[in-house]
C-alpha positions, 0 to 999 in steps of 0.5 A: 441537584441543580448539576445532575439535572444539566447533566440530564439535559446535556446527555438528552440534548447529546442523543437527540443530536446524534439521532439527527446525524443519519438518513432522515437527517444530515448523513455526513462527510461519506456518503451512505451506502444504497442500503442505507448504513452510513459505515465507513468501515463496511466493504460492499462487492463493486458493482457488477458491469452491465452485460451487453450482448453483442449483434454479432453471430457466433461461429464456431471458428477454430481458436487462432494457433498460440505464436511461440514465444522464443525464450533464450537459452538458459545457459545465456541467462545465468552468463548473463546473469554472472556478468551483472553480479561481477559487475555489481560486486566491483561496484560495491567494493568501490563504494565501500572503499571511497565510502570508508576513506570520506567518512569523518568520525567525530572526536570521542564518538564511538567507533568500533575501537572505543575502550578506556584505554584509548582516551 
């Protein structure tokens, strides 16, 4: 009987200090938000920026004209292009071959050629 009741008190005392633990008491690592909910897991809008009006009067000026943008040739890009894949190509087929000769398989490790045959 005696177990029940601290159990009572333990659970109360439990409710109490988590009751504490909001606005009218301590509001915990993250601050709450200026309505009050102390969720972290809340997604409140950014705040919207202050609109400032400016002293100057409005003209009605023509936009300036967009300056071309000069594109190169599509036929220069895909050379371009073909030159750095040949490139990458020959790259990686050197690699792959310094990579395959420094490679040190170990002893009995399984290597492609593994059978019962080859032990």
């Amino acid at each position: 009987m005696a177990r029940i009741l601290a159990t009572l008190a333990a659970c109360a005392a439990l409710v109490a200090i988590a009751e504490s633990n909001t606005m009218t008491g301590k509001p915990g690592f993250f601050k709450p938000t200026p309505d009050g909910n102390s969720s972290i897991s809340r997604v409140v809008p950014p705040p919207q920026p202050p609109l400032v009006i400016a002293d100057v009067a409005i003209t009605n000026t023509p936009p300036e004209p967009a300056i071309p943008t000069t594109e190169p040739n599509p036929l220069e890009r895909v050379r371009k292009s073909e030159v750095e894949m040949d490139r990458a190509n020959r790259e990686h087929r050197e690699m792959s071959r310094r990579s395959a000769l420094a490679t040190q398989i170990a002893p009995g490790a399984y290597n492609g050629a593994t059978n019962e045959r080859d032990r």
